[in-house]
C-alpha positions as protocol buffer text, in pm:
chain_id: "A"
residue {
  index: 1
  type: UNK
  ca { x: 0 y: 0 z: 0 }
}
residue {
  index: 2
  type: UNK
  ca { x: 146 y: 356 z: -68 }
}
residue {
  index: 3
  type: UNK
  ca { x: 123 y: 630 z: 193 }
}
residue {
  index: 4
  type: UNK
  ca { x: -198 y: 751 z: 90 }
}
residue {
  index: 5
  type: UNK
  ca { x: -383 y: 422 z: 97 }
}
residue {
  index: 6
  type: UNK
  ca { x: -276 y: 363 z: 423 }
}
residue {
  index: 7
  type: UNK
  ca { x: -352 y: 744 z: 573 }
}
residue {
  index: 8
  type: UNK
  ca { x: -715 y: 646 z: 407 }
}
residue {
  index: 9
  type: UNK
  ca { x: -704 y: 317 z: 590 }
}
residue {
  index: 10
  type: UNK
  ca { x: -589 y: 454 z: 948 }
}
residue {
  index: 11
  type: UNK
  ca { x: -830 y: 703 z: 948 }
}
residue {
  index: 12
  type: UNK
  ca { x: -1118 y: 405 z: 965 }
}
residue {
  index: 13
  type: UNK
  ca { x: -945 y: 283 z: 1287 }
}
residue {
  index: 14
  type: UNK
  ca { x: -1119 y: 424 z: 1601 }
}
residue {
  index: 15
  type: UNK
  ca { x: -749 y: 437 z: 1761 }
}
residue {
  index: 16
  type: UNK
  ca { x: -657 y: 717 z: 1527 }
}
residue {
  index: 17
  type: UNK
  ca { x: -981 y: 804 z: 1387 }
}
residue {
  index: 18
  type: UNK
  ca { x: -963 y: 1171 z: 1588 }
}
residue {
  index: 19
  type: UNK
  ca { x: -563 y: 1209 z: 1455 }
}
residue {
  index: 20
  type: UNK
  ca { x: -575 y: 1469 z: 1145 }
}
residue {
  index: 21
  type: UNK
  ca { x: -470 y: 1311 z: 804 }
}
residue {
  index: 22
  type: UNK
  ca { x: -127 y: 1514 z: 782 }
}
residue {
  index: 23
  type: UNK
  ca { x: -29 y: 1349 z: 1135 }
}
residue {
  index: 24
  type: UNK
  ca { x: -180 y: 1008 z: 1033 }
}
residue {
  index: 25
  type: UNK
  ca { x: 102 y: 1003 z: 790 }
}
residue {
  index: 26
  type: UNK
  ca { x: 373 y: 970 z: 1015 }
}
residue {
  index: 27
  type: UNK
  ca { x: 199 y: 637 z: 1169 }
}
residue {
  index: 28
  type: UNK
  ca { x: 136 y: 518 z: 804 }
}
residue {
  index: 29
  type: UNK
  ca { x: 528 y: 540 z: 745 }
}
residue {
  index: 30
  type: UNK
  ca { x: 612 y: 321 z: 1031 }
}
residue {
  index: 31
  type: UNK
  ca { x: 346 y: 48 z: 985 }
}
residue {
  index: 32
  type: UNK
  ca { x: 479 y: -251 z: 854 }
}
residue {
  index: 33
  type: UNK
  ca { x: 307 y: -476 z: 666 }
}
residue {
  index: 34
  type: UNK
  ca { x: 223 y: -843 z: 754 }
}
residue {
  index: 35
  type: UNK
  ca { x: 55 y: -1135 z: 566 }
}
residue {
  index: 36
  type: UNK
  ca { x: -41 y: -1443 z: 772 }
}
residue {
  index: 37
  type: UNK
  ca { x: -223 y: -1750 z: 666 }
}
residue {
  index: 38
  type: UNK
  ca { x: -532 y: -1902 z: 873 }
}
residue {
  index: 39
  type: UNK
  ca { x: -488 y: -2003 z: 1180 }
}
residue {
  index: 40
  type: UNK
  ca { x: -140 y: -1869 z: 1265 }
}
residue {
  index: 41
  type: UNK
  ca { x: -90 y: -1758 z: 1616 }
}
residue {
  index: 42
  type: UNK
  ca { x: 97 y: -1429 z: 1578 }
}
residue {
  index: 43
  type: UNK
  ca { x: 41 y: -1306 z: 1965 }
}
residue {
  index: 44
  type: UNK
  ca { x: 128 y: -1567 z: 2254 }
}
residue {
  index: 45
  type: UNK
  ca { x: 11 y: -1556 z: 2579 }
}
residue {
  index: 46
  type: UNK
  ca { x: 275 y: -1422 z: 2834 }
}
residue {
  index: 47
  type: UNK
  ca { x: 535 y: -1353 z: 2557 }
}
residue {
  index: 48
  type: UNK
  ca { x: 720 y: -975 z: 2671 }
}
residue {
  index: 49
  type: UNK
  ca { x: 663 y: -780 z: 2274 }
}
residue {
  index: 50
  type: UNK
  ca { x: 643 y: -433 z: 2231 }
}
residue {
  index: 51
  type: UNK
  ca { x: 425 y: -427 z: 1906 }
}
residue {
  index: 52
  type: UNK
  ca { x: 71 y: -362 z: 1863 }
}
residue {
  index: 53
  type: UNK
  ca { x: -122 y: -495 z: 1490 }
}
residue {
  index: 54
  type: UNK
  ca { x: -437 y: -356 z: 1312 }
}
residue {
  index: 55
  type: UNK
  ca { x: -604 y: -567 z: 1114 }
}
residue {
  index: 56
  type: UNK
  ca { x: -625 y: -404 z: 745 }
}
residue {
  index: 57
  type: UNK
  ca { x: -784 y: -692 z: 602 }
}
residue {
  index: 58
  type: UNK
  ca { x: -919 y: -1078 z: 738 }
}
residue {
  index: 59
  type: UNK
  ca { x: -1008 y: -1119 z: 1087 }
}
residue {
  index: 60
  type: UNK
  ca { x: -862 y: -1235 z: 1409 }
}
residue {
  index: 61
  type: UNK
  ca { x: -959 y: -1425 z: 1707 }
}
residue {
  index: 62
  type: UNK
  ca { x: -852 y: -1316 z: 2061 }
}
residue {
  index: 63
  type: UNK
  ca { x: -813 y: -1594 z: 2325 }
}
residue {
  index: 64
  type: UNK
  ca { x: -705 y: -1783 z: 2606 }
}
residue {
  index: 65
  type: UNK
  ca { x: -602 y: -2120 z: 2519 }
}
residue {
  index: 66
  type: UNK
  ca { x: -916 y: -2226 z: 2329 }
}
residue {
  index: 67
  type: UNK
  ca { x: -1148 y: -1982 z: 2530 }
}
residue {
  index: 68
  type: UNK
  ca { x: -1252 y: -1707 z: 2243 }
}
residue {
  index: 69
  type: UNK
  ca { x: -1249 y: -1376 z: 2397 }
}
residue {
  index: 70
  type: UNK
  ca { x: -1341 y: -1129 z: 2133 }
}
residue {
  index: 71
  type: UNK
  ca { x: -1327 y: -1171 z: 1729 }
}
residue {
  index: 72
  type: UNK
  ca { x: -1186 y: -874 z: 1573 }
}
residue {
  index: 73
  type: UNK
  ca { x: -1226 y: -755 z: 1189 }
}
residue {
  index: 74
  type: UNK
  ca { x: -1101 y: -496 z: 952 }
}
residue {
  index: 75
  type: UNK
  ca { x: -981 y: -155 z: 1131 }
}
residue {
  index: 76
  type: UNK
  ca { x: -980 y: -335 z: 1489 }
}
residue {
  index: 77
  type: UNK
  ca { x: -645 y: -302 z: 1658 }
}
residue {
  index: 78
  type: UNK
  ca { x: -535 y: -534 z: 1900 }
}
residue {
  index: 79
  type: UNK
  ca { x: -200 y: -535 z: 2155 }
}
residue {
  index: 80
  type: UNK
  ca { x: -197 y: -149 z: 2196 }
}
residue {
  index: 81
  type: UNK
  ca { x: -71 y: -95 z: 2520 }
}
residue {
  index: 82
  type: UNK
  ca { x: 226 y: -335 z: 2475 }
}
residue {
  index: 83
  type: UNK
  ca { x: 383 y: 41 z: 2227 }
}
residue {
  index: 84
  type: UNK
  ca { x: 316 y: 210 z: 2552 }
}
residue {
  index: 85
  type: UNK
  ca { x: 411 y: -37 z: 2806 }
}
residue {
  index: 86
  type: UNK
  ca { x: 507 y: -370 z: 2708 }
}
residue {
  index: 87
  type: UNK
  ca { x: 441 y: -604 z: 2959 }
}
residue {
  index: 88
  type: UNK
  ca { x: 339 y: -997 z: 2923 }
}
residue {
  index: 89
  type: UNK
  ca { x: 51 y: -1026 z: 2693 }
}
residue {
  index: 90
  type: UNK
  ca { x: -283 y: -1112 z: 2838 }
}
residue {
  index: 91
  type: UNK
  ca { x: -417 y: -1337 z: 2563 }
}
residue {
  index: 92
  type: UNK
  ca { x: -275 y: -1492 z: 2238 }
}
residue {
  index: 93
  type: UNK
  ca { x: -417 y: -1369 z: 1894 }
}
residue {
  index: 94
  type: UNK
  ca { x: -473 y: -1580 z: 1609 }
}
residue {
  index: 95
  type: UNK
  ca { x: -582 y: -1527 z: 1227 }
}
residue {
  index: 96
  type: UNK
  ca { x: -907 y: -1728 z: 1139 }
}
residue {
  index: 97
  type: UNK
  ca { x: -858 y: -1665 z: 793 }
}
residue {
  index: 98
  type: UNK
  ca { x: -592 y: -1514 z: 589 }
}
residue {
  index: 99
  type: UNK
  ca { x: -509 y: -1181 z: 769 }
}
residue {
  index: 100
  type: UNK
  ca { x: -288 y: -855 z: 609 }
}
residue {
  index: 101
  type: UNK
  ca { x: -221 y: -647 z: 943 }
}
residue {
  index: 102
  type: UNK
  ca { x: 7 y: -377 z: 1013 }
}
residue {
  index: 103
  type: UNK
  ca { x: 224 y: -436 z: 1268 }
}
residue {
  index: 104
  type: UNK
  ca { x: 356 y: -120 z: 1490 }
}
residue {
  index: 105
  type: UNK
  ca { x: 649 y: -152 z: 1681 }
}
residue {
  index: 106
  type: UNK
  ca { x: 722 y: 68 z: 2026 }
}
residue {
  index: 107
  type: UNK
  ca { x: 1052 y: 248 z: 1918 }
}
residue {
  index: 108
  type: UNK
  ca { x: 934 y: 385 z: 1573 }
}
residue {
  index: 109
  type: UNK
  ca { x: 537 y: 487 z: 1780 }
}
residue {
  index: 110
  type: UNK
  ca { x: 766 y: 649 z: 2034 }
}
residue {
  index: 111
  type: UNK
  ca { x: 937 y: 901 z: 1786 }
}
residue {
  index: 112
  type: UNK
  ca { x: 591 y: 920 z: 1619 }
}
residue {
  index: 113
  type: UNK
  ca { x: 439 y: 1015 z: 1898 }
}
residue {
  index: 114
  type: UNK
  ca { x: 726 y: 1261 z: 2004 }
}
residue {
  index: 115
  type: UNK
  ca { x: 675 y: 1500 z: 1709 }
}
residue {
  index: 116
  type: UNK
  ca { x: 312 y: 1480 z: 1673 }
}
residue {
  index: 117
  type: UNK
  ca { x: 143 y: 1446 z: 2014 }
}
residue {
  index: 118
  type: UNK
  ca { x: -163 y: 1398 z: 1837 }
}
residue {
  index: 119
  type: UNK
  ca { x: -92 y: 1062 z: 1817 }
}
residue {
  index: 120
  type: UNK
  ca { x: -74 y: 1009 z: 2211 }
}
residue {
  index: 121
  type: UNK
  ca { x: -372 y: 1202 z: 2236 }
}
residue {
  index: 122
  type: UNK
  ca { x: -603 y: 1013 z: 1981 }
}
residue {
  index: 123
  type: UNK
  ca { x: -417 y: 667 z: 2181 }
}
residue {
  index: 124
  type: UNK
  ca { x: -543 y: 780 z: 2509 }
}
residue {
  index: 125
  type: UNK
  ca { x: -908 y: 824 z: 2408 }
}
residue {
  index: 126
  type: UNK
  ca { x: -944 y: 537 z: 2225 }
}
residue {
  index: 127
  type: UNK
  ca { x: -787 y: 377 z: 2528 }
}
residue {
  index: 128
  type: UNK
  ca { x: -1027 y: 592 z: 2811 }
}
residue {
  index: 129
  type: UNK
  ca { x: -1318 y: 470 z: 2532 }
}
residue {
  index: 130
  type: UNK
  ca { x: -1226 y: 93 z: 2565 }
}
residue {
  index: 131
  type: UNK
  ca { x: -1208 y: 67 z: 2972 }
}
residue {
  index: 132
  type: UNK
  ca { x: -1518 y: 250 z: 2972 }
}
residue {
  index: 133
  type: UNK
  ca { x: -1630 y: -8 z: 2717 }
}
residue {
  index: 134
  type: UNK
  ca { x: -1516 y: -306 z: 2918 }
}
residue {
  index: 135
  type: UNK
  ca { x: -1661 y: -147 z: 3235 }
}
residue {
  index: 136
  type: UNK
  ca { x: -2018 y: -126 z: 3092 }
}
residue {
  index: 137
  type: UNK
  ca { x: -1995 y: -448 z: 2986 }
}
residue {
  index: 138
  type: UNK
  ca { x: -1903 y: -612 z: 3306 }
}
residue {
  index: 139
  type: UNK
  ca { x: -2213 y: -383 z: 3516 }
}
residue {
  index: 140
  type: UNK
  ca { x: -2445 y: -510 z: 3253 }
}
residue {
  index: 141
  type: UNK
  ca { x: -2293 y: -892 z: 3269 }
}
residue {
  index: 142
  type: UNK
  ca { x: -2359 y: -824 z: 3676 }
}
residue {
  index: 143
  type: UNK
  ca { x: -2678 y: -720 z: 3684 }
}
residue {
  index: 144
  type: UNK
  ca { x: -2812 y: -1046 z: 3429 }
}
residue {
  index: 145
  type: UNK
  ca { x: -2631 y: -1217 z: 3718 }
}
């Protein structure tokens, strides 16, 4: 994909979806491109990475051993926090089909995020926007309790 393609592509991702094209550019530089076949486990539980992946085109299934936690599709990202604080993963990821992600590695996000805090900003509130997610989901899954 050339730069353009994916600036038009990361805009779709709520992650950067707030981040202004011109800035969106310097994330579409240092997204590398990755093609994985069905069923390839890509994220392991408890491994130490400091990458996170979007999923550009296929779908992915989030898990713990064969417990499915979530399904993701195109323009879901998944392993954020490990660019801003890589610790052991929670859950492995695997394609269910063939997958073309982007894969986003810490140091490069760093620098990104060092010129154009833009980038940190759109992170954090599609980071605030997923705990509050997860939060109403667990009240609701309590209260059908």
């Amino acid at each position: 994909m050339i730069t353009i393609e994916r600036v038009a592509f990361l805009r779709t991702v709520p992650l950067f979806a707030s981040i202004p094209d011109y800035v969106l550019a310097s994330v579409a530089q240092i997204a590398e491109e990755v093609e994985l076949p069905a069923g390839e486990m890509f994220i392991r539980e408890g491994d130490v990475e400091d990458c996170m992946y979007i999923v550009v085109d296929g779908s992915v299934r989030v898990h713990r051993q064969e417990k499915t936690i979530i399904t993701l599709g195109e323009g879901k990202s998944v392993g954020e926090l490990a660019v801003l604080d890589p610790e052991p993963r929670a859950a492995a990821v695997s394609t269910l089909e063939p997958t073309h992600l982007f894969r986003i590695a810490k140091p490069p996000f760093d620098e990104a995020m060092a010129d154009r805090p833009e980038i940190a900003q759109g992170v954090i509130r599609a980071l605030c926007e997923r705990v509050r997610e997860q939060g109403r989901l667990m009240t609701a899954a309590r209260s059908e309790s």
